[in-house]
C-alpha positions in Angstrom: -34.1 -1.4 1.8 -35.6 -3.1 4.1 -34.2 -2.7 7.8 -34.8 -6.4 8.8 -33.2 -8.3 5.9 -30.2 -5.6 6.3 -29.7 -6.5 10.1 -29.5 -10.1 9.1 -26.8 -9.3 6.8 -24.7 -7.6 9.8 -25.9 -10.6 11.9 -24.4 -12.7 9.2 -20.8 -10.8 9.8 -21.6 -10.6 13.7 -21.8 -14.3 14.2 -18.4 -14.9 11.8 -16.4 -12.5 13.8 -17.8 -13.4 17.1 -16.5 -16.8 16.9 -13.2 -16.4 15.0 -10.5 -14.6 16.6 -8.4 -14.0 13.3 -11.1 -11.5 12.2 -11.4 -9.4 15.3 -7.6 -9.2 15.4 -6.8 -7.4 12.7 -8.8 -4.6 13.9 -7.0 -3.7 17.0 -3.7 -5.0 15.6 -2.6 -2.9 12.4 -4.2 0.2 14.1 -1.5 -0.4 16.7 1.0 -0.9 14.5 0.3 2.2 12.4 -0.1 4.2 15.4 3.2 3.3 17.5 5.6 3.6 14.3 4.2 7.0 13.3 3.9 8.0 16.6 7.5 7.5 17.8 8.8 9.3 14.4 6.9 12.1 14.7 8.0 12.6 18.7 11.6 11.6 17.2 11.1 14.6 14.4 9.7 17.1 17.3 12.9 16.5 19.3 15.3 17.3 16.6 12.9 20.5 15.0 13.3 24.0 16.7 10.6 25.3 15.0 8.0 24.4 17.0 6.0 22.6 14.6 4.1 20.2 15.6 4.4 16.8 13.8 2.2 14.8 16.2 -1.2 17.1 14.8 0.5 16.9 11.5 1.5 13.8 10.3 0.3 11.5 13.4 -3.0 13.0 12.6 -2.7 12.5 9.1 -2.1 8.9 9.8 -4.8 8.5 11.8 -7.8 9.4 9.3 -6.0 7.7 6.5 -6.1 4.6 8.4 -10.1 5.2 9.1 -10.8 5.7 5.9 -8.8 2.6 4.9 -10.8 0.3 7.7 -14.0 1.8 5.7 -13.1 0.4 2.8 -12.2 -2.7 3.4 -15.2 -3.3 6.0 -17.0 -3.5 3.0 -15.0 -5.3 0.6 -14.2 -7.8 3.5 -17.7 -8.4 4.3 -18.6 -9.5 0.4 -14.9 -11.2 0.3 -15.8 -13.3 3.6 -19.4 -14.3 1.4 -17.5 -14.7 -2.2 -14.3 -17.0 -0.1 -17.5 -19.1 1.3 -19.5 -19.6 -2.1 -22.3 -18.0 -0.1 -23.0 -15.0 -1.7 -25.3 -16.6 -4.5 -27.0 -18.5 -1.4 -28.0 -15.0 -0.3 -30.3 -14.0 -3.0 -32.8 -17.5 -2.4 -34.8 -15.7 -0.3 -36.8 -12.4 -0.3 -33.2 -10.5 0.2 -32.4 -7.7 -3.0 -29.3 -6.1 -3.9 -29.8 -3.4 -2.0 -30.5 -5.1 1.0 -27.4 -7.0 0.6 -25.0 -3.9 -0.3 -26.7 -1.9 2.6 -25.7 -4.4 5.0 -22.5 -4.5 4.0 -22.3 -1.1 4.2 -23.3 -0.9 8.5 -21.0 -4.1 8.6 -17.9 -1.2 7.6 -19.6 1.5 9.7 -19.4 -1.2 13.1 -15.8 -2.3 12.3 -14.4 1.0 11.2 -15.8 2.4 14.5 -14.0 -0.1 16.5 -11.0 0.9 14.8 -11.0 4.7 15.0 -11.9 4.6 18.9 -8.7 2.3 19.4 -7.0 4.7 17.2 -8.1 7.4 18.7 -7.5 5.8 22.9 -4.0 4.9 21.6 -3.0 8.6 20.1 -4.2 10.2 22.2 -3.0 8.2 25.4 0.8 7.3 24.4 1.5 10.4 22.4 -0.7 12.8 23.3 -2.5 13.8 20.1 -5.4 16.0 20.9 -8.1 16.4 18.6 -9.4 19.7 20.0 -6.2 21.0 17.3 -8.5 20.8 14.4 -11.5 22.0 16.0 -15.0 21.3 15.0 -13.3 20.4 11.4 -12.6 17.3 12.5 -16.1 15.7 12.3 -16.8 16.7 8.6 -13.4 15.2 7.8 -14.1 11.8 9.1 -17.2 12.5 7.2 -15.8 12.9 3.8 -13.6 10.3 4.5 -16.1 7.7 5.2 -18.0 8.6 2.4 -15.4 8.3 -0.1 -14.1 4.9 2.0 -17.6 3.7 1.2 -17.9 4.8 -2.3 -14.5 3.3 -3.0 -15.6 -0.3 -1.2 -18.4 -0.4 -3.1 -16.8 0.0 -6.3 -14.5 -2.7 -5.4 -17.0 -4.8 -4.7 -18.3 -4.1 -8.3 -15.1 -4.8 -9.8 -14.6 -8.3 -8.4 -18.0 -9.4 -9.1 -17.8 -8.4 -12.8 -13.9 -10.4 -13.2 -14.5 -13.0 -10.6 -13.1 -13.8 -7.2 -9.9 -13.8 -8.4 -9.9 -10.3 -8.8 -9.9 -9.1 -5.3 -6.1 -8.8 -5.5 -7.2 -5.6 -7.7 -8.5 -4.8 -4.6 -5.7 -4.7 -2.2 -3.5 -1.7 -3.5 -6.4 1.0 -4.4 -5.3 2.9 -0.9 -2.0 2.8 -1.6 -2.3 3.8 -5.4 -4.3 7.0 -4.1 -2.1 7.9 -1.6 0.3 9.7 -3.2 -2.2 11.8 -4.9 -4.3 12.4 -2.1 -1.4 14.9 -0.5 -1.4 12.6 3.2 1.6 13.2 4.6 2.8 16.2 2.1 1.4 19.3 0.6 -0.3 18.8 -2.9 1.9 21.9 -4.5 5.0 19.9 -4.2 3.2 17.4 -6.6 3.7 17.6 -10.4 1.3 19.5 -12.5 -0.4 16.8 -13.5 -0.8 14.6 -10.5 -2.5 18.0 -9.3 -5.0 17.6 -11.0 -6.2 14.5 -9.8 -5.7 15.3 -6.5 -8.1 17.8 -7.4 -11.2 15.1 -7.9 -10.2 13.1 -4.9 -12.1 13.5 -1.9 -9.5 13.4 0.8 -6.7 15.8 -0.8 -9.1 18.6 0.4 -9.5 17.2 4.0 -5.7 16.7 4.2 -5.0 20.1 3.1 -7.6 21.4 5.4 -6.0 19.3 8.7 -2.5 21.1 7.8 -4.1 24.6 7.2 -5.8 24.2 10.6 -2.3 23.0 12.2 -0.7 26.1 10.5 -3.6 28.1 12.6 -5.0 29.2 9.4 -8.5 29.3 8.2 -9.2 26.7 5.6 -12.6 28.2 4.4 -15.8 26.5 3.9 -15.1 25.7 -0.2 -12.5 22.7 0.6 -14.9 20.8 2.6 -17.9 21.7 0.5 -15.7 20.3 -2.5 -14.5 17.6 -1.0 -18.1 16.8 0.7 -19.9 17.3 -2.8 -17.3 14.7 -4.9 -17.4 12.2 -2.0 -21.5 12.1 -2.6 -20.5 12.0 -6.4 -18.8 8.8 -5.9 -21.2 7.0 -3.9 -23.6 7.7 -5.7 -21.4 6.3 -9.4 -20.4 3.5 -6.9 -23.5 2.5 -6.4 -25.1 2.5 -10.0 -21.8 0.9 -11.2 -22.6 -2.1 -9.0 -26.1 -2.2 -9.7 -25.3 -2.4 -13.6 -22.2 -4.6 -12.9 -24.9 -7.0 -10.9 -27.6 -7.1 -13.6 -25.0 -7.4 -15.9 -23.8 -10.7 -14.0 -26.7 -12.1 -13.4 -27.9 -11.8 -17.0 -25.0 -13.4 -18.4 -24.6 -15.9 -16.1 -21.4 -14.8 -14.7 -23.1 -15.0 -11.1 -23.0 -18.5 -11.5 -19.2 -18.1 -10.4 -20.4 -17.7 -6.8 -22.4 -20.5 -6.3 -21.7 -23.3 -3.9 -20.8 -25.1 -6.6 -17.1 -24.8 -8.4 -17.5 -23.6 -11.8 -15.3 -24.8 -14.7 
């Protein structure tokens, strides 16, 4: 990669949220949202417990790092959408720019915008309903870790998947967090799943970080081998992310298929 055309690629994103309201919105507002509904139930569920279980850490801090690892998803697919809405993403690769300076600058573009939104997330829980992060310890870094790495690997492979169908494809796009959700054990132990969907919680990154956060809550020990697991498949699927775009875009421009993202409307 080459630092230089990457920064021009975050320029690119800089300059397009910088004048445009509508895209630095939504990364205060649906944080907000998220935050103040969860937040309110879970001081509404600690008023009506007497078992002094704390659903603020629990499911208010569930909420929390399932939103960040949302916001790093889609700070990547939203950077290649904002290019693929424009016709501009064929424009890019006239000058000196590759693929991987392209892909790496959309990848600091979701690493600048998800960081917005997890210290708003963060100001906000902590301010109006007193979650403290000091709960889960020095856990709490390797968590966002995993999570941003899988957040990544999952953008990127999103990306892949719209450029082989076409731009009409991102709507594929949209539910991926919420199909993975229920698998992923966020707001509910992965034991009260069915066999089955056990098992694929078991090669997704973030069931291990969310049954780490409630072990931690439970002031248990979680052990190093959840986060090593979850750390080691998170690299796994970056690193299948990535070749899958690279073959998807040698694929596209070999065919032709690239030609759908030209300035140019394609019949």
């Amino acid at each position: 990669m080459n630092p230089k055309r990457l920064y021009a690629v975050v320029l690119r994103q800089f300059y397009l949220m910088r004048g445009s309201l509508s895209r630095v919105l939504p990364l205060f507002a649906w944080v907000t949202v998220d935050i103040a509904l969860w937040g309110f139930l879970t001081r509404y569920l600690n008023s009506v417990a007497d078992s002094g279980f704390s659903f603020v850490t629990t499911l208010l801090g569930a909420v929390l790092l399932w939103d960040f690892f949302m916001r790093v998803m889609q700070g990547v697919t939203m950077a290649f959408f904002e290019d693929v809405w424009s016709r501009n993403f064929l424009n890019f690769f006239a000058s000196p720019l590759t693929i991987w300076d392209y892909l790496g600058g959309l990848v600091a573009s979701s690493i600048a915008t998800s960081s917005i939104g997890l210290a708003a997330m963060l100001l906000l829980a902590g301010l109006a309903f007193g979650l403290s992060f000091a709960a889960y310890g020095v856990m709490f870094v390797p968590f966002l870790l995993i999570l941003f790495i899988f957040g990544i690997a999952l953008g990127v492979m999103a990306t892949a998947l719209v450029l082989r169908l076409g731009p009409a494809s991102e709507w594929f796009v949209w539910p991926i967090p919420a199909l993975i959700a229920p698998f992923a054990g966020v707001f509910y132990p992965v034991a009260v799943l069915p066999r089955w969907m056990q098992l694929f919680a078991r090669v997704l990154p973030p069931a291990y970080v969310f049954e780490s956060m409630r072990t931690i809550v439970l002031h248990r020990s979680p052990g190093a081998w959840p986060v090593l697991a979850g750390a080691g498949l998170a690299v796994l699927y970056l690193a299948a992310g990535c070749w899958i775009f690279a073959r998807t875009y040698r694929y596209a421009v070999r065919t032709g298929l690239i030609a759908r993202y030209s300035a140019e409307s394609v019949s």
